[in-house]
Each structure stands twice: as structure tokens, then as C-alpha cells.
C-alpha positions in Angstrom: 77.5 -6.5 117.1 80.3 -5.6 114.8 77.8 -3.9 112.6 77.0 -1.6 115.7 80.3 -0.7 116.8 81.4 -0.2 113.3 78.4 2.5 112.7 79.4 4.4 115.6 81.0 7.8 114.9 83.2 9.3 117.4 81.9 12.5 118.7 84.0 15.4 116.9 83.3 18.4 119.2 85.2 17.1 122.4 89.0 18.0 122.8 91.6 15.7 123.9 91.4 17.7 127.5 87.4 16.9 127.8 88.3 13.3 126.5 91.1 12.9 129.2 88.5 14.6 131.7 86.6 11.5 131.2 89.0 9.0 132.2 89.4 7.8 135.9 91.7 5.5 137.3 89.6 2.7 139.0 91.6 -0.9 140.4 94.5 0.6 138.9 93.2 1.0 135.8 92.8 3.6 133.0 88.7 3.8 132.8 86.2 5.0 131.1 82.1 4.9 132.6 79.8 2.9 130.3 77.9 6.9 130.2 81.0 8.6 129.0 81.8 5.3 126.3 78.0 6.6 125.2 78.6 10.2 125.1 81.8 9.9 123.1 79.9 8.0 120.1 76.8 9.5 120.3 75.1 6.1 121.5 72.7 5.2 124.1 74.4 4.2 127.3 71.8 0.9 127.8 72.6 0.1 123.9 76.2 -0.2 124.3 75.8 -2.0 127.8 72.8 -4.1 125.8 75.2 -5.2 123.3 78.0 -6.2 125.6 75.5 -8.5 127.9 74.4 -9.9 124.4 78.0 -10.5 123.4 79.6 -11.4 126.9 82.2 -13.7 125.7 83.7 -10.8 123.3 83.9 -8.9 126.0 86.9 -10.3 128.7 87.8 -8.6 132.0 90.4 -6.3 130.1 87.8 -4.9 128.1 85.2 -4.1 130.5 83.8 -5.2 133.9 81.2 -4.1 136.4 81.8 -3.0 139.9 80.3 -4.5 143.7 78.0 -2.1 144.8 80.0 -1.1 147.4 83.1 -0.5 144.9 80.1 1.9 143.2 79.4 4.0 146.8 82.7 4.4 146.9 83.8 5.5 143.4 81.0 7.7 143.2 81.9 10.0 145.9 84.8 10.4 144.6 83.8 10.6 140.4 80.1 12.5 141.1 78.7 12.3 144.2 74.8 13.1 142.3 75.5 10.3 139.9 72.4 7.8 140.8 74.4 4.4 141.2 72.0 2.5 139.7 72.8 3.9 136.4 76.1 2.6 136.6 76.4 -0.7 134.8 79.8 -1.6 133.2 83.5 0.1 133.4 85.3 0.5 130.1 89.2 -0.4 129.8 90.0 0.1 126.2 87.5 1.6 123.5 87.6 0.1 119.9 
């Protein structure tokens, strides 16, 4: 895993604005979707969530977490109301 996260490049062509575009505040938190986490280092949105179901246990609750799927209905309206819900796996908290 540390391998993978080390080999990821930040994407260089986003500005601080589009970067604070793409946080929401979610339970109170400062978040980030698993989608946007992909976006922002040009990686696959399943790989990242891939490596954090294979790696669970270096992931705690302050890291990342997933939402009910009525916590998702809601959100959604409110984030992007076309966003299929299913797509939506984990919530990222802080970014290495």
C-alpha cells in the first residue's frame, strides 16, 4: 500500500479554489468524496477505495469512513443531486 500512495502525484492543474470546491462538511467534518481523493491524484476511484478495504486497519474512522445509505440520499441532494449513490463508497477526512 505505501508503495501506491507514495507513487501518486498530486494533480498540478487545480487551484487552491477548485481544491477547496471539493471539500464538504459532512458529520461536522472537513470531507473529501472517495471520487474527488481520485481526481486529485490522478487515480482510479475503486483503486484507492480497493486499497483501503485491503488495508482496513490503516485506515481508522478519522481517516475515512462510509456513510448509511440514507446519510448518502441525503448528502447527495445537497453535494450533486445526478451523482448515482451507488458510486459513492468511502468519505475522506485527511489526505496523505
Amino acid at each position: 500500500m505505501n508503495d501506491e500512495i507514495n507513487s501518486l502525484a498530486i494533480q498540478d492543474n487545480l487551484s487552491n479554489e477548485d481544491i477547496k470546491n471539493l471539500i464538504y462538511t459532512i458529520k461536522g467534518k472537513q470531507v473529501m468524496l472517495d471520487s474527488d481523493v481520485a481526481r486529485l491524484y490522478h487515480y482510479e476511484t475503486r483503486r484507492i477505495n480497493e486499497t483501503v478495504k485491503r488495508n482496513i486497519e490503516r485506515f481508522p474512522i478519522e481517516f475515512c469512513f462510509q456513510l448509511t445509505t440514507k446519510e448518502i440520499r441525503n448528502y447527495l441532494k445537497i453535494l450533486s443531486p445526478e451523482f448515482p449513490e451507488w458510486l459513492l463508497e468511502y468519505i475522506y477526512t485527511q489526505i496523505c
